[in-house]
PDBQT receptor file of N, H, CA, C and O in Angstrom, charges set to zero:
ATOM      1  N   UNK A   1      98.018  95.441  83.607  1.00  0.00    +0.000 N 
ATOM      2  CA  UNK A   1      99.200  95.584  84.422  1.00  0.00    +0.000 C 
ATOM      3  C   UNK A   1      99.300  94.348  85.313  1.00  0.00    +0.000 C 
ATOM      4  O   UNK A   1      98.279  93.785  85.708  1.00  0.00    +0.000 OA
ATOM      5  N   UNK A   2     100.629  93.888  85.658  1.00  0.00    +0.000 N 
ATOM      6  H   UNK A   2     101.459  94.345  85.337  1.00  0.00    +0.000 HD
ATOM      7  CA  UNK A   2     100.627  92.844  86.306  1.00  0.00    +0.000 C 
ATOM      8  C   UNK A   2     101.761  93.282  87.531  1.00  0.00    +0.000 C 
ATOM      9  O   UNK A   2     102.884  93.781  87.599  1.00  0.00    +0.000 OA
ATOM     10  N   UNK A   3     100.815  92.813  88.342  1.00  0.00    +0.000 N 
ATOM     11  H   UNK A   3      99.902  92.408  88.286  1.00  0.00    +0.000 HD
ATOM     12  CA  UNK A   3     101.613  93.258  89.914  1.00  0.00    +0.000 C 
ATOM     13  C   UNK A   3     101.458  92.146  90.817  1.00  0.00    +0.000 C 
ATOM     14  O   UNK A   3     101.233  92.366  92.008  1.00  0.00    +0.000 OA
ATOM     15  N   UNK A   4     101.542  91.137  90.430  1.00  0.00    +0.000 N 
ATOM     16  H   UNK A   4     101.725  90.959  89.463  1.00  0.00    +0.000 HD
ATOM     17  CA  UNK A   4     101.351  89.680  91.371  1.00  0.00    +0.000 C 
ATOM     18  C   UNK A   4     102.222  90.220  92.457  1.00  0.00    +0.000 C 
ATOM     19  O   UNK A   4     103.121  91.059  92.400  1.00  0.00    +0.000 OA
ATOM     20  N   UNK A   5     101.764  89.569  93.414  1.00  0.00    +0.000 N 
ATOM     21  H   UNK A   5     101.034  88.887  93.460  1.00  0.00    +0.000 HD
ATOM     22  CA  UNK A   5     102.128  89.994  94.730  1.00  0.00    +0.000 C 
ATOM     23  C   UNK A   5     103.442  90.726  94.975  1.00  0.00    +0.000 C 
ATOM     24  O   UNK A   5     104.529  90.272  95.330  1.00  0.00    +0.000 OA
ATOM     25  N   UNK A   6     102.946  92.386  94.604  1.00  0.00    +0.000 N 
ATOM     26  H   UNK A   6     102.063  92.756  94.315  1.00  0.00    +0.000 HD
ATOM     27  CA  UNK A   6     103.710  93.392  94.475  1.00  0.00    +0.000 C 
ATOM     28  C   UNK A   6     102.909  93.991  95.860  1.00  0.00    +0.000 C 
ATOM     29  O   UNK A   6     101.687  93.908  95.979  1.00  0.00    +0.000 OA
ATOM     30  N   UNK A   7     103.839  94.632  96.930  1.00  0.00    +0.000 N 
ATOM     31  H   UNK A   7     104.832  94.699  96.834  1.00  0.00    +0.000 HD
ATOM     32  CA  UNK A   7     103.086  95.490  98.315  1.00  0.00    +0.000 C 
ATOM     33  C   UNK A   7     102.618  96.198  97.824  1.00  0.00    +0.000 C 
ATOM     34  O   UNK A   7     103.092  96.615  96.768  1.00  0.00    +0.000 OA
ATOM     35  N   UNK A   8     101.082  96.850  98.498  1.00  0.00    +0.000 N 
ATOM     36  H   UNK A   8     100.697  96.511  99.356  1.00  0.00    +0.000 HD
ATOM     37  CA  UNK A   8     100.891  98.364  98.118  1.00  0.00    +0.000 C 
ATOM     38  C   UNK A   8     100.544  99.049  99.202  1.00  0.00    +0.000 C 
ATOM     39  O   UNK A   8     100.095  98.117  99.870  1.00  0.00    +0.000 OA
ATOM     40  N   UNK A   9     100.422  99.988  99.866  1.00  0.00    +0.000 N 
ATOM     41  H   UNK A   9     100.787 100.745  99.324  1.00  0.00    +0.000 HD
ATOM     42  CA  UNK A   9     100.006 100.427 101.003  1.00  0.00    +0.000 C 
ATOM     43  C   UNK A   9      98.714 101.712 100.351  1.00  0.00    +0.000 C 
ATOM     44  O   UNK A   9      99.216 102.771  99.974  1.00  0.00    +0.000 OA
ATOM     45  N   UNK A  10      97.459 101.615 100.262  1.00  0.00    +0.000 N 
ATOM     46  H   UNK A  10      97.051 100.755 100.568  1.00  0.00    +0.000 HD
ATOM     47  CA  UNK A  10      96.883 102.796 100.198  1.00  0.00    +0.000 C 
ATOM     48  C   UNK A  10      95.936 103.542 101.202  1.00  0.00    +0.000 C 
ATOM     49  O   UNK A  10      95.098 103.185 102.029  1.00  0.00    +0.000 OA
ATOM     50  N   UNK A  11      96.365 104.551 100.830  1.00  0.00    +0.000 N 
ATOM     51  H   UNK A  11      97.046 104.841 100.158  1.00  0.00    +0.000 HD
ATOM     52  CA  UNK A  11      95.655 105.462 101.946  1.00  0.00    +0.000 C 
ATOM     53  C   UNK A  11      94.357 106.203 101.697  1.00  0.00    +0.000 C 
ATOM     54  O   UNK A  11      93.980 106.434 100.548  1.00  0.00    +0.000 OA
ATOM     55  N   UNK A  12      93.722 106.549 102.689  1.00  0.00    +0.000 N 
ATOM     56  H   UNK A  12      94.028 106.361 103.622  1.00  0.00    +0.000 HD
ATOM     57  CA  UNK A  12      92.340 106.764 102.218  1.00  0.00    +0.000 C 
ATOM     58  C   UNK A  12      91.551 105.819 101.402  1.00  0.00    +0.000 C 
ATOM     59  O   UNK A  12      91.302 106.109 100.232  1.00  0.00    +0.000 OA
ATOM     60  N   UNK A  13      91.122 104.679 101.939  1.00  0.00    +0.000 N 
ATOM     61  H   UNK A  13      91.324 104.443 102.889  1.00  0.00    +0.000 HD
ATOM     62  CA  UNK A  13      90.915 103.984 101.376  1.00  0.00    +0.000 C 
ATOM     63  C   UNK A  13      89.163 103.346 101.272  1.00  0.00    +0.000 C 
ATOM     64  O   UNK A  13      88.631 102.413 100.671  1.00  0.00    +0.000 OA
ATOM     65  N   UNK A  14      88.718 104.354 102.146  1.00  0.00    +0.000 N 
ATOM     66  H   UNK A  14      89.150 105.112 102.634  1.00  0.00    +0.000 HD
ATOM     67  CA  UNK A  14      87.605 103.829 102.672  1.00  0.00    +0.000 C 
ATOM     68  C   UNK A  14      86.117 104.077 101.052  1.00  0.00    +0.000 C 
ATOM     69  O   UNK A  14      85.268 103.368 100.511  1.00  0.00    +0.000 OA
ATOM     70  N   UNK A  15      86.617 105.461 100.932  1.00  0.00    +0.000 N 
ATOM     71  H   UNK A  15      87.306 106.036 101.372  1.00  0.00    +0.000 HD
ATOM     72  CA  UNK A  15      85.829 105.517  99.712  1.00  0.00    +0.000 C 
ATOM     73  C   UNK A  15      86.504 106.432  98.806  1.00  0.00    +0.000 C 
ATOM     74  O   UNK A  15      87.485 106.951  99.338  1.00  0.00    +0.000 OA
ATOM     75  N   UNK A  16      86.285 106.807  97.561  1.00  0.00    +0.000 N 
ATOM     76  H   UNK A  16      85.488 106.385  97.129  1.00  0.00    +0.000 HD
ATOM     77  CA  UNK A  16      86.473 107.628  96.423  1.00  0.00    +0.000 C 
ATOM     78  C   UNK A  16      87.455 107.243  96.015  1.00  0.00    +0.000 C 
ATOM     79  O   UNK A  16      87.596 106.021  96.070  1.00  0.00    +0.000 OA
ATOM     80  N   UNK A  17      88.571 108.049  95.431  1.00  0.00    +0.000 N 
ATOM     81  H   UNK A  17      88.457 109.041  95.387  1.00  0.00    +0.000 HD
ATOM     82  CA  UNK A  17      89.764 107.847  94.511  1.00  0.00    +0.000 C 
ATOM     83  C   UNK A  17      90.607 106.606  95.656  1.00  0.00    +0.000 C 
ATOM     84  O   UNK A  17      91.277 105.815  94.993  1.00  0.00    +0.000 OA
ATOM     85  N   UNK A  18      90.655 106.394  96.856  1.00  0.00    +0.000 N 
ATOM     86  H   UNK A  18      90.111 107.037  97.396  1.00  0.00    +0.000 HD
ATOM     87  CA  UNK A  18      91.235 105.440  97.602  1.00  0.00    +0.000 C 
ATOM     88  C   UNK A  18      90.905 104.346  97.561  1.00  0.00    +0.000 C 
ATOM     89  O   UNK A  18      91.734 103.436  97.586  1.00  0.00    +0.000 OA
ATOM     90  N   UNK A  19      89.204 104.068  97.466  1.00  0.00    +0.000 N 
ATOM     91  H   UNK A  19      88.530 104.806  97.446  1.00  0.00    +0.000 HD
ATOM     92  CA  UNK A  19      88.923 102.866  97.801  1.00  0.00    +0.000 C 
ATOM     93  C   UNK A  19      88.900 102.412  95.620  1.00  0.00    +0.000 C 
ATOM     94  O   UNK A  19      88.628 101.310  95.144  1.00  0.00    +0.000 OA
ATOM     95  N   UNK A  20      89.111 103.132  95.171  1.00  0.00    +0.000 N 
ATOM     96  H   UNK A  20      89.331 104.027  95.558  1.00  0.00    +0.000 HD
ATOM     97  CA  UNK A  20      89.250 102.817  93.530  1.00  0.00    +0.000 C 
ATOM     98  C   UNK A  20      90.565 102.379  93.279  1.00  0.00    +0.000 C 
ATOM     99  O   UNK A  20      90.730 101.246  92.827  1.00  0.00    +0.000 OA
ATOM    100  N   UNK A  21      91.355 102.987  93.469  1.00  0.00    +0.000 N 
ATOM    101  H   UNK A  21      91.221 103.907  93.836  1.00  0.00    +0.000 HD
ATOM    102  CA  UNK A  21      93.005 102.476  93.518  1.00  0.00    +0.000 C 
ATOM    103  C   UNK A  21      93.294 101.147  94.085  1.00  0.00    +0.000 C 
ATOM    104  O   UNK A  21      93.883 100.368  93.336  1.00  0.00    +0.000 OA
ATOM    105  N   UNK A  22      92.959 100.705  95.385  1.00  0.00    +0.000 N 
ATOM    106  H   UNK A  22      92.480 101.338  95.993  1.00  0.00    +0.000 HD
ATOM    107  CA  UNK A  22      92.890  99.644  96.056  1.00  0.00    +0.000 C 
ATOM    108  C   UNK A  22      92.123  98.928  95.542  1.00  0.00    +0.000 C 
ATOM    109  O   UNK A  22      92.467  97.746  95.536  1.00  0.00    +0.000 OA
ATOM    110  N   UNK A  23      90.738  99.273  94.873  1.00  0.00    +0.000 N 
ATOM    111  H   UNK A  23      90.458 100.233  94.878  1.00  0.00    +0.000 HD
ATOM    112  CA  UNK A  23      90.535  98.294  94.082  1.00  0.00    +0.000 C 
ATOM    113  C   UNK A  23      91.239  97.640  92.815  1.00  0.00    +0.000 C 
ATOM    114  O   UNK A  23      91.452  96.430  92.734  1.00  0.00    +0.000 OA
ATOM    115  N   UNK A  24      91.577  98.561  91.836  1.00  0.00    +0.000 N 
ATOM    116  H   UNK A  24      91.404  99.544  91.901  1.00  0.00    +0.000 HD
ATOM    117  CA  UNK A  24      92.280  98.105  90.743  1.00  0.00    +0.000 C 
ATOM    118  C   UNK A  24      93.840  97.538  91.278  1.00  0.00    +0.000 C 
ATOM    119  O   UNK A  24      94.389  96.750  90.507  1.00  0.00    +0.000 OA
ATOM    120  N   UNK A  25      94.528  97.874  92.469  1.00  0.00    +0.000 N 
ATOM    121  H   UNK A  25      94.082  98.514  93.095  1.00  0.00    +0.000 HD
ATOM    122  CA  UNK A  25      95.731  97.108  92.389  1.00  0.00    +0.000 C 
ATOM    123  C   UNK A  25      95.617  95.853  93.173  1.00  0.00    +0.000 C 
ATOM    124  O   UNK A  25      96.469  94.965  93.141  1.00  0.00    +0.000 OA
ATOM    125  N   UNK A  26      94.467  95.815  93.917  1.00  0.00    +0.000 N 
ATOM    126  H   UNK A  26      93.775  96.537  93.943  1.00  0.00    +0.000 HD
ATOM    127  CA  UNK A  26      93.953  93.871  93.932  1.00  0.00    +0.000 C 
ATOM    128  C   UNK A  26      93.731  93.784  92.922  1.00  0.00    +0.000 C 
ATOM    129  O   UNK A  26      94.645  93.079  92.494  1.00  0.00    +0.000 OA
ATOM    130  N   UNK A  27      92.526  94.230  91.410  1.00  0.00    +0.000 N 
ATOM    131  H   UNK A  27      91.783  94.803  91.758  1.00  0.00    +0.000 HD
ATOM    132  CA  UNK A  27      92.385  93.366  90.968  1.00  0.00    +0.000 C 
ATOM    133  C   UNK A  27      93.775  93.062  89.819  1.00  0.00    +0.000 C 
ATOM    134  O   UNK A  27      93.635  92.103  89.061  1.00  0.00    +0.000 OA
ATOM    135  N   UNK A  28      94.729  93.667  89.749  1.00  0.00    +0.000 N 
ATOM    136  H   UNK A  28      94.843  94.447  90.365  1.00  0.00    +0.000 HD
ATOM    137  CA  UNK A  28      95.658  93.605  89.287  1.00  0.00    +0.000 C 
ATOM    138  C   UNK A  28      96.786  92.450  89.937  1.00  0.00    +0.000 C 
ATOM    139  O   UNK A  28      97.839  92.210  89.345  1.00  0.00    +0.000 OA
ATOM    140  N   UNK A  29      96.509  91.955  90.890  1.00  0.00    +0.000 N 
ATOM    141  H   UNK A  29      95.654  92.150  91.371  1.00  0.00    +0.000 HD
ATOM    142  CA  UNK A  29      97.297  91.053  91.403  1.00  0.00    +0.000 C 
ATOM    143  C   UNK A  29      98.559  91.483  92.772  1.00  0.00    +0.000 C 
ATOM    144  O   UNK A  29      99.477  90.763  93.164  1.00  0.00    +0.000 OA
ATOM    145  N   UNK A  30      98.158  92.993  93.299  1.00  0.00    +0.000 N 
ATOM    146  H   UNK A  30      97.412  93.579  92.981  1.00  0.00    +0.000 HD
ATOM    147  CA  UNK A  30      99.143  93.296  94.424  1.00  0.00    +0.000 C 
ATOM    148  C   UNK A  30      98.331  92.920  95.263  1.00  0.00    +0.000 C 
ATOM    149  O   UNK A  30      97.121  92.693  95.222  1.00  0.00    +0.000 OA
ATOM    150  N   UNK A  31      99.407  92.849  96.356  1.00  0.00    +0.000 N 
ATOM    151  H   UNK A  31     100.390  93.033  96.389  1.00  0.00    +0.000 HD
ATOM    152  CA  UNK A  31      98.486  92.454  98.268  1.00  0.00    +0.000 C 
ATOM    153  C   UNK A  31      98.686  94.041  98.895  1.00  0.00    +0.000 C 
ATOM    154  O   UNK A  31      99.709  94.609  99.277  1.00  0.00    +0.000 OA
ATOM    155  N   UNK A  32      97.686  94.366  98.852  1.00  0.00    +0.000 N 
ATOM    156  H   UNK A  32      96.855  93.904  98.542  1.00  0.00    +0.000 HD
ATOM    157  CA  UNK A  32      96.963  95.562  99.707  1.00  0.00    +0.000 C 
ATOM    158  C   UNK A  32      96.759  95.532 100.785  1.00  0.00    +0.000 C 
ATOM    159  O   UNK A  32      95.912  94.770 101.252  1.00  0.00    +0.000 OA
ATOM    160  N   UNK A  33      97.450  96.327 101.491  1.00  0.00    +0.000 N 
ATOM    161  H   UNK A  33      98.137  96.946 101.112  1.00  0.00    +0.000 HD
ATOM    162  CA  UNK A  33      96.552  97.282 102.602  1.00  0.00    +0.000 C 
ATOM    163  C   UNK A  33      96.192  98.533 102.641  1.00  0.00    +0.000 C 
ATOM    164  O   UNK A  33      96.791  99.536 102.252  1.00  0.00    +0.000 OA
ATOM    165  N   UNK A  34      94.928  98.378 103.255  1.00  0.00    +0.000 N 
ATOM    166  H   UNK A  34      94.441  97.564 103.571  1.00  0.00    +0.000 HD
ATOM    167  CA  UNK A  34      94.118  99.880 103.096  1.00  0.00    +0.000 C 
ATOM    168  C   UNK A  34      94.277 100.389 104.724  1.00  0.00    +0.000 C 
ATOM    169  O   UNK A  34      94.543  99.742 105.737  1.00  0.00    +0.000 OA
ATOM    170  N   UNK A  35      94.045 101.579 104.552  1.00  0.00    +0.000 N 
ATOM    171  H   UNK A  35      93.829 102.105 103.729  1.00  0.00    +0.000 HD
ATOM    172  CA  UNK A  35      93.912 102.447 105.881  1.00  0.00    +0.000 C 
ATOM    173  C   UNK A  35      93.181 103.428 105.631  1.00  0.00    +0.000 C 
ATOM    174  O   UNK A  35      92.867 103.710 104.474  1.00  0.00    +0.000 OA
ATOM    175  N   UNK A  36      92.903 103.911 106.366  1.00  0.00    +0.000 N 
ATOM    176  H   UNK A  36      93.158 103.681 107.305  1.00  0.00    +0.000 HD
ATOM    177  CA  UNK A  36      91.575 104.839 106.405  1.00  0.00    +0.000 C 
ATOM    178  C   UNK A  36      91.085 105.103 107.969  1.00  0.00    +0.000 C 
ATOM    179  O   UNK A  36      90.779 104.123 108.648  1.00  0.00    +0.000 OA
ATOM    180  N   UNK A  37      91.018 106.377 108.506  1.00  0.00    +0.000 N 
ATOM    181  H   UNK A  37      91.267 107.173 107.954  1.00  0.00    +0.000 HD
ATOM    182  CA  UNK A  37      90.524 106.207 110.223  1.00  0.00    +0.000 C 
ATOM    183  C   UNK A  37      88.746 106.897 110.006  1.00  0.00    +0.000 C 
ATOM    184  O   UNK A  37      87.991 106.974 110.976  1.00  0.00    +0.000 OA
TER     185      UNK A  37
């Protein structure tokens, strides 16, 4: 998939299905931000 600097905002991001998502749509080429409190 190609998402060159496509936004993503994910939530829960710190670990499990959040911090996996945020991983694959960096390594896919979007600019991420994570949140997580």
């Amino acid at each position: 998939m190609d998402l060159w600097a496509c936004p993503a905002v994910v939530t829960g991001a710190a670990s499990g299905l959040g911090a996996e998502t945020a991983r694959y749509l960096a390594e896919a080429g979007a600019k991420v931000a994570v949140i997580d409190i």
